[in-house]
KOLTI-905163 format. One record per atom (N, C-alpha, C): residue number from 1; atom name; x, y, z. Coordinates in nm, 2 decimals. Layout:
REM residues N
   volo   nugu        X        Y        Z
    NUM     CA        X        Y        Z
...
END
This chain:
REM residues 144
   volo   nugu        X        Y        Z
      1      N    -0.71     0.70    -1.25
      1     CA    -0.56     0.68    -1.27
      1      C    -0.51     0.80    -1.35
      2      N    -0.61     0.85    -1.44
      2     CA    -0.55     0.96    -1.53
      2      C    -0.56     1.10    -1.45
      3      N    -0.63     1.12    -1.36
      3     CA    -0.61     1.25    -1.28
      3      C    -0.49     1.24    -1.19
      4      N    -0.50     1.11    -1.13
      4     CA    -0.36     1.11    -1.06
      4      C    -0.25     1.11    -1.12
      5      N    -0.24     1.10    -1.24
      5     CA    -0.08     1.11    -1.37
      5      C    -0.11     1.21    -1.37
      6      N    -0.21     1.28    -1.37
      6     CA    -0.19     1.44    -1.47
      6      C    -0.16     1.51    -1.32
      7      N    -0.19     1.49    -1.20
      7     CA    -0.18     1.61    -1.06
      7      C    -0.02     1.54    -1.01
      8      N    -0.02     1.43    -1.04
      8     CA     0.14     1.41    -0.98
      8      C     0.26     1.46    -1.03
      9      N     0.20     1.48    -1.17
      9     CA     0.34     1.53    -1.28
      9      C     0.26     1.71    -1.32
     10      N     0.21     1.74    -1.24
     10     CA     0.22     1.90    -1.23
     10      C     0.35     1.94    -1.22
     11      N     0.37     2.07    -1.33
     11     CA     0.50     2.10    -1.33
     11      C     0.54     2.17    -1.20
     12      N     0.66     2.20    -1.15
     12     CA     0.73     2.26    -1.00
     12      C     0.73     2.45    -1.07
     13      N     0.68     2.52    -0.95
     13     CA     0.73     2.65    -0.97
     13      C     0.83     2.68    -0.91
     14      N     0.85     2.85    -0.96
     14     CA     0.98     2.84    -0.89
     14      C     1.00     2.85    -0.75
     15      N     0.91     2.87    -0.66
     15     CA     0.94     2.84    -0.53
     15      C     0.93     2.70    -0.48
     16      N     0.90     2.61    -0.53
     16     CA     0.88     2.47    -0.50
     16      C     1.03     2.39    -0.40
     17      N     1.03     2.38    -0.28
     17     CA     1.09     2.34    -0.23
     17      C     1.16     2.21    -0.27
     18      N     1.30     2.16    -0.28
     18     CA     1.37     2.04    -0.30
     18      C     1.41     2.02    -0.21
     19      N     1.38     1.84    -0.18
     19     CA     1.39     1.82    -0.04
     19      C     1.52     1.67    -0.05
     20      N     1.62     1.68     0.02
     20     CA     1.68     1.56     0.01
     20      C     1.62     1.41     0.08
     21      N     1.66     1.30     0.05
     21     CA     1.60     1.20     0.08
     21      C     1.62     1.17     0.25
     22      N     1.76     1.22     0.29
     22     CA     1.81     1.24     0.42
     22      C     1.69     1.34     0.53
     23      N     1.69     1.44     0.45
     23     CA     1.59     1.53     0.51
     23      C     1.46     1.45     0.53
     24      N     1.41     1.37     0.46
     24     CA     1.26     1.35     0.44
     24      C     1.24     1.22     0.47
     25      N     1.29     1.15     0.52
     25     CA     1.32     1.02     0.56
     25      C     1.33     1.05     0.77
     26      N     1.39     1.16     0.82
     26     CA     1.37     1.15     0.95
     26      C     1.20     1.17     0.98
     27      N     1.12     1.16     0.89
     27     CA     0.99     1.23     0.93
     27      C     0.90     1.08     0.90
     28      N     0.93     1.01     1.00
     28     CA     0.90     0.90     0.99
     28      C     0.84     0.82     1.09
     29      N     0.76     0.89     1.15
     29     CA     0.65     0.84     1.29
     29      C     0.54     0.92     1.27
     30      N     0.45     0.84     1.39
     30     CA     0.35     0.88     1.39
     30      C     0.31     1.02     1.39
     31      N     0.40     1.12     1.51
     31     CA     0.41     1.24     1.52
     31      C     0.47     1.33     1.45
     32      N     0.49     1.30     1.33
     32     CA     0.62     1.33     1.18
     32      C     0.62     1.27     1.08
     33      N     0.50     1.25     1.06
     33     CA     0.48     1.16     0.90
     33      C     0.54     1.21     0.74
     34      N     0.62     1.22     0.67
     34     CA     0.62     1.22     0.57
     34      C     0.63     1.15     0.48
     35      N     0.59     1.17     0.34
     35     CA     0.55     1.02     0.28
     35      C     0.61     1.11     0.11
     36      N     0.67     1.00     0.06
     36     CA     0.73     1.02    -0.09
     36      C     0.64     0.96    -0.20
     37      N     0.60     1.03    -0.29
     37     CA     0.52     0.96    -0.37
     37      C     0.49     1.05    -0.52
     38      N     0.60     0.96    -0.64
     38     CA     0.63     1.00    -0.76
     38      C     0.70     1.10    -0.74
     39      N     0.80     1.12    -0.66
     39     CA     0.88     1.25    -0.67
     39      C     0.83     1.33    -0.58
     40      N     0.73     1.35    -0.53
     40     CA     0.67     1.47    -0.46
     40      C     0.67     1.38    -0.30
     41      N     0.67     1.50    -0.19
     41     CA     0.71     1.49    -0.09
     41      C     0.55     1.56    -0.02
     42      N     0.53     1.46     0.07
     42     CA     0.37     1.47     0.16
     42      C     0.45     1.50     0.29
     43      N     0.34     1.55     0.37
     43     CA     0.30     1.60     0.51
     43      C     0.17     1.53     0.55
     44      N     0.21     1.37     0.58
     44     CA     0.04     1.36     0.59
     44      C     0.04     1.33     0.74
     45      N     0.06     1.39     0.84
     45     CA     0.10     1.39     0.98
     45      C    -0.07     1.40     1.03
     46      N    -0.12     1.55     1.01
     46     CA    -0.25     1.59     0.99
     46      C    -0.37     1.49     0.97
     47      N    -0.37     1.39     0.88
     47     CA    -0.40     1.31     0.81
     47      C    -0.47     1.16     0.85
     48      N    -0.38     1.12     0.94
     48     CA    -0.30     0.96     1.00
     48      C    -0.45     0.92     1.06
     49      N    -0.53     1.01     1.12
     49     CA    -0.65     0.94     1.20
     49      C    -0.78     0.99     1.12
     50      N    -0.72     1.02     1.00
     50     CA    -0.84     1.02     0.95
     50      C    -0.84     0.92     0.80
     51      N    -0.71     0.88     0.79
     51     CA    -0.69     0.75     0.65
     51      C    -0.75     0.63     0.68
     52      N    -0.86     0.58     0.57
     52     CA    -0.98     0.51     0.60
     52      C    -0.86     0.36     0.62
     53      N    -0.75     0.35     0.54
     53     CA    -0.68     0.22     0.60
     53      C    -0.60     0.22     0.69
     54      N    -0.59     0.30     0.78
     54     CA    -0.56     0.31     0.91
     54      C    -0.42     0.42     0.93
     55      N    -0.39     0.48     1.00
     55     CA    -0.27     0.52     1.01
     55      C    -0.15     0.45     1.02
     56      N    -0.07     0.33     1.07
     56     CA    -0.02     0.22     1.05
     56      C     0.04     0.23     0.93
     57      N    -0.03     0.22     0.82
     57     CA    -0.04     0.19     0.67
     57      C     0.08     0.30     0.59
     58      N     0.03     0.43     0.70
     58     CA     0.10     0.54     0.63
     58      C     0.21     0.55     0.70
     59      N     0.24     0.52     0.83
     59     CA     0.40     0.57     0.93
     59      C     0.49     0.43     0.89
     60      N     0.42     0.34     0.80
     60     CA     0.50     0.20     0.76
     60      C     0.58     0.23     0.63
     61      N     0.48     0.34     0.54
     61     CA     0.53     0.37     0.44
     61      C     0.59     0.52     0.45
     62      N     0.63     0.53     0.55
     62     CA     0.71     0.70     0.55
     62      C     0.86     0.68     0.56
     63      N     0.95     0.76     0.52
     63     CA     1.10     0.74     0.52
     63      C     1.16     0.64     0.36
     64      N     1.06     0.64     0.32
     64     CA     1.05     0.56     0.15
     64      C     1.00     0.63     0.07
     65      N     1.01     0.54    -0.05
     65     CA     0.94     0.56    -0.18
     65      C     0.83     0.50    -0.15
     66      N     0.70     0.54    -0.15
     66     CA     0.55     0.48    -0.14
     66      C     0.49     0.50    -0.27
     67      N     0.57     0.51    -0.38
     67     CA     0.49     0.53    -0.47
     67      C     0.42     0.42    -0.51
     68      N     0.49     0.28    -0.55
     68     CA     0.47     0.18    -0.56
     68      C     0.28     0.10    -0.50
     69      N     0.35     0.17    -0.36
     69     CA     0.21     0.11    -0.29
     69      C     0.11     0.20    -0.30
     70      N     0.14     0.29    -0.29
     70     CA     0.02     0.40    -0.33
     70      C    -0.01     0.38    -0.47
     71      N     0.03     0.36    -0.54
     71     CA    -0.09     0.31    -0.69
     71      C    -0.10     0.17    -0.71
     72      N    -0.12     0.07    -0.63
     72     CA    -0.18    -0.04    -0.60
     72      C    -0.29    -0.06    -0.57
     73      N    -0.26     0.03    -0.44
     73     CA    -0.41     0.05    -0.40
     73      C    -0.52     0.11    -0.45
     74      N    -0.52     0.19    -0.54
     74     CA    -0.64     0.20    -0.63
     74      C    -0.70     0.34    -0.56
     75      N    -0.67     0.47    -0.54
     75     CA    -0.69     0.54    -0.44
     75      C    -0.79     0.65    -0.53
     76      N    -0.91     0.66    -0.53
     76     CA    -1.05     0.79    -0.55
     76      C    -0.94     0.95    -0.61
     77      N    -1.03     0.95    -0.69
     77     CA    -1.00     1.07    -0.72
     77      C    -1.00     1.20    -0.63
     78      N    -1.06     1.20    -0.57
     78     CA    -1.10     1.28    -0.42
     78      C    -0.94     1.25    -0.34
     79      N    -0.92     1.12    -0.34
     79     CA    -0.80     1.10    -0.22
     79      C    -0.70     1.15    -0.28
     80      N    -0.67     1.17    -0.45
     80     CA    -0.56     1.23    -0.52
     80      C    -0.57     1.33    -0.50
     81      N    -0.69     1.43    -0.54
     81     CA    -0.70     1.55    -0.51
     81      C    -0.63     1.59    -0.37
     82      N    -0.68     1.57    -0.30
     82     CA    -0.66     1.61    -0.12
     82      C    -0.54     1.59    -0.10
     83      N    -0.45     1.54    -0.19
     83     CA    -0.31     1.51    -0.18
     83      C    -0.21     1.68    -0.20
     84      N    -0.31     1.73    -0.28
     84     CA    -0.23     1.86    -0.26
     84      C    -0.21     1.96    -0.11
     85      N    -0.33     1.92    -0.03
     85     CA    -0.31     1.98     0.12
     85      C    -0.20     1.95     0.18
     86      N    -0.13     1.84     0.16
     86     CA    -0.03     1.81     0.19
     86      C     0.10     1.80     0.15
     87      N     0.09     1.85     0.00
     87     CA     0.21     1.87    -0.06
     87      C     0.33     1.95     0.04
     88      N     0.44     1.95     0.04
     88     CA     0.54     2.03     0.11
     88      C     0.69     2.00    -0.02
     89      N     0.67     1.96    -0.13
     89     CA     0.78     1.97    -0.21
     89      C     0.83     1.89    -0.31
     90      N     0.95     1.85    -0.34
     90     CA     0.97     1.76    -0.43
     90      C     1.09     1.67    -0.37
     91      N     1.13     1.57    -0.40
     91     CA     1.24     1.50    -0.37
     91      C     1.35     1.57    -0.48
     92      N     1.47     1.57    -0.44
     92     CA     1.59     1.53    -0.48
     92      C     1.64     1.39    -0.54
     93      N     1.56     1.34    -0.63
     93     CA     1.63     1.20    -0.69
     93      C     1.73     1.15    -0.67
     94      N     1.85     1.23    -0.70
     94     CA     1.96     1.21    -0.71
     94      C     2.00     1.19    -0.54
     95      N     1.94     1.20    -0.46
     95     CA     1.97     1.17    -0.34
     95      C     1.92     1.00    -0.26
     96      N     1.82     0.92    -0.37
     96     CA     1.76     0.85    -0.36
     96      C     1.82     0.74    -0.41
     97      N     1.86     0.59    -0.31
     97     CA     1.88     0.46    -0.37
     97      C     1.77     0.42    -0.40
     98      N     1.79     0.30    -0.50
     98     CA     1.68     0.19    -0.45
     98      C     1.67     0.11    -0.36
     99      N     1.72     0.11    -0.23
     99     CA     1.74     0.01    -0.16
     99      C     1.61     0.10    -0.06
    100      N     1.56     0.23    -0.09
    100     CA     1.49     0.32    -0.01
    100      C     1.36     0.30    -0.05
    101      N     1.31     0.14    -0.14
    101     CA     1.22     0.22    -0.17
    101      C     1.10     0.09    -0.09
    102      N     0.98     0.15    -0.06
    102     CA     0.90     0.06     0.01
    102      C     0.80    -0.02     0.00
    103      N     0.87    -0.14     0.01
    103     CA     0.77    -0.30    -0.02
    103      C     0.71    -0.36     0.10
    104      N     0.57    -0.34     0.08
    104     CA     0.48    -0.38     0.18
    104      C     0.49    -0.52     0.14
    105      N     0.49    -0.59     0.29
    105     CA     0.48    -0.76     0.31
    105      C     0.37    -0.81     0.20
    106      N     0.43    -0.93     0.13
    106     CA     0.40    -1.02     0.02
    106      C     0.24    -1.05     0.05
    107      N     0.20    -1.10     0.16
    107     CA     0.11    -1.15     0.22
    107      C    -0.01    -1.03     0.26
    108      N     0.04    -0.94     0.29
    108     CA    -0.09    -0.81     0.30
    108      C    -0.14    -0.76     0.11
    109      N     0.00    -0.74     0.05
    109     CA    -0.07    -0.68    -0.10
    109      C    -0.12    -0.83    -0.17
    110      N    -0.07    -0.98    -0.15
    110     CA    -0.12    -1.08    -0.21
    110      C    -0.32    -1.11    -0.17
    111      N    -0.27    -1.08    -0.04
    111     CA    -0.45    -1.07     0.02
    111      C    -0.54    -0.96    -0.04
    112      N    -0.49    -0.82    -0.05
    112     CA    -0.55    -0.71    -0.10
    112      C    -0.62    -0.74    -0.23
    113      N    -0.54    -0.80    -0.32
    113     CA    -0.55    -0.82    -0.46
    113      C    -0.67    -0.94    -0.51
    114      N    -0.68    -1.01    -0.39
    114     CA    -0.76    -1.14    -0.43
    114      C    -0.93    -1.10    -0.40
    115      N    -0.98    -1.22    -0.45
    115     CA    -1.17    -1.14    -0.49
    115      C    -1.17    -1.21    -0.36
    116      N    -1.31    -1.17    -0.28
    116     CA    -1.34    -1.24    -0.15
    116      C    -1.40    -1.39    -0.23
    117      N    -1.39    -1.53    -0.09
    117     CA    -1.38    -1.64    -0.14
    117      C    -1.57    -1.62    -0.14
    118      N    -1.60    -1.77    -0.28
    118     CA    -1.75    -1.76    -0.27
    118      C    -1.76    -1.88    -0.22
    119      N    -1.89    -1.89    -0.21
    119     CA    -1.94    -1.99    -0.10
    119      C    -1.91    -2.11    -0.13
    120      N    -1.92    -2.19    -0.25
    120     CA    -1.90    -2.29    -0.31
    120      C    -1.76    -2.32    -0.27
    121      N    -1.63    -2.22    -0.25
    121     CA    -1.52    -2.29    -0.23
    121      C    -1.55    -2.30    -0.07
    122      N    -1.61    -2.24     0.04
    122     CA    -1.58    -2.22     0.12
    122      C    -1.64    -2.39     0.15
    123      N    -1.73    -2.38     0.08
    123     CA    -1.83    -2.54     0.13
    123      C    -1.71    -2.64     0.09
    124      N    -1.65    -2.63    -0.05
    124     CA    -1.52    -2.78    -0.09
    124      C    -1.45    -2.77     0.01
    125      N    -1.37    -2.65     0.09
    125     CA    -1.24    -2.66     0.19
    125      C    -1.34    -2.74     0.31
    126      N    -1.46    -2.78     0.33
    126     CA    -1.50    -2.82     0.44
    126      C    -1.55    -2.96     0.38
    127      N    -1.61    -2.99     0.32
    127     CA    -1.72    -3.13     0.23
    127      C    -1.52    -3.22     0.19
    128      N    -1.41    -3.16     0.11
    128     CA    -1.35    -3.24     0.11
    128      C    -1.25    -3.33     0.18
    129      N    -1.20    -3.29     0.30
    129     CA    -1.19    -3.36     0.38
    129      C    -1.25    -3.48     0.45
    130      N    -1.36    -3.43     0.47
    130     CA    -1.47    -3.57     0.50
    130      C    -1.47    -3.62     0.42
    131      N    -1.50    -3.65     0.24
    131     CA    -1.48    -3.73     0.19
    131      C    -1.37    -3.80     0.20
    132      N    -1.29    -3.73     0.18
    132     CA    -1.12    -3.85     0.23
    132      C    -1.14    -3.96     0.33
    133      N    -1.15    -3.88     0.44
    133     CA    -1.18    -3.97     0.50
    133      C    -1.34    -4.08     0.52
    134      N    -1.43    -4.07     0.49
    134     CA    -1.52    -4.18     0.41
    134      C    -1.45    -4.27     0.31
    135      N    -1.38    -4.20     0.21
    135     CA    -1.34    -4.33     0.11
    135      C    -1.24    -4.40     0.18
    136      N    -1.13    -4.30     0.29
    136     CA    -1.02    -4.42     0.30
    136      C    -1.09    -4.52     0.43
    137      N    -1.20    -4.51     0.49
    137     CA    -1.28    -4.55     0.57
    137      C    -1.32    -4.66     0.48
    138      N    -1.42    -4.62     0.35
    138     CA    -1.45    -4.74     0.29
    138      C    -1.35    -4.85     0.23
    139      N    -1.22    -4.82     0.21
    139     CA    -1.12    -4.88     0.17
    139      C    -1.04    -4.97     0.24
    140      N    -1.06    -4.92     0.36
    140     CA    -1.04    -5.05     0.50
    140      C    -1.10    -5.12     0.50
    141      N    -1.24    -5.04     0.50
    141     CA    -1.35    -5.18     0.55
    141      C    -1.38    -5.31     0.43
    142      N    -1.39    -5.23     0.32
    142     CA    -1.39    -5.34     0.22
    142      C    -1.26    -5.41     0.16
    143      N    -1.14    -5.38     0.24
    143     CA    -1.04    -5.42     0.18
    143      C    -0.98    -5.54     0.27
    144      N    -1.07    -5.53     0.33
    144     CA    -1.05    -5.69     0.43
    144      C    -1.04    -5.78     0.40
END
C-alpha cells in the first residue's frame, strides 16, 4: 500500500500532460481503454487481455474515477509498478463531478471481500433443514 502512495503521488514534471475529464472519459471501450486513478490518467488498452481479473473489470471502470476500486482490490506491488507503462498524464480535477466517480455493484465488491465458506457452514445450510422438517414431523405425529 505504501509503494503505491509513494508512485501515485510522484510529483508532475513539467511536460506532464493535463487531461480534461471530457477528454478522458471518451476512451472508454474495449479498443480505447482509459482508466483514472488518484489523479493520474492510464492507457491500459495494451493491457485488457492480459489483466489477471479479466478485461471486463477494466472497460467497466474506464470513463470514471477507478480509484476507489483500484485500492480495494489489494493490487502487488509489481501491478503498481507496471502502472507507469501506462501512464499518459494527469486529470484536471477541476473538470471532475462526483457523480463521475465509479462504483462497482454492491454484490461483486460484497462477494470479493468475504473469506471462502468452511465446511462446517456448508454442512449446517444442508443438516438444517432436515432437521426442521424431522421435528415438525415429530410434532404432528406426537401431537395427535
Amino acid at each position: 500500500m505504501l509503494m503505491m502512495i509513494l508512485f501515485l503521488d510522484q510529483e508532475m514534471t513539467s511536460d506532464t500532460k493535463i487531461l480534461s475529464f471530457e477528454e478522458v472519459s471518451k476512451h472508454n471501450h474495449s479498443t480505447d481503454c482509459w482508466l483514472i486513478i488518484s489523479g493520474k490518467v492510464y492507457d491500459v488498452t495494451s493491457f485488457l487481455d492480459d489483466h489477471p481479473g479479466g478485461d471486463q473489470v477494466l472497460v467497466l471502470a474506464s470513463g470514471k474515477d477507478a480509484t476507489e476500486n483500484f485500492e480495494e482490490v489489494g493490487h502487488t506491488e509489481n501491478a503498481i509498478e507496471k502502472m507507469k507503462d501506462f501512464y499518459v498524464g494527469e486529470l484536471d480535477n477541476n473538470t471532475m463531478s462526483k457523480k463521475n466517480t465509479y462504483k462497482p455493484p454492491s454484490t461483486t465488491a460484497y462477494a470479493s471481500n468475504q473469506a471462502p465458506a468452511s465446511s462446517s457452514t456448508n454442512s449446517l445450510t444442508f443438516v438444517l433443514p432436515i432437521l426442521i422438517l424431522v421435528l415438525a414431523y415429530a410434532l404432528y405425529y406426537f401431537g395427535k
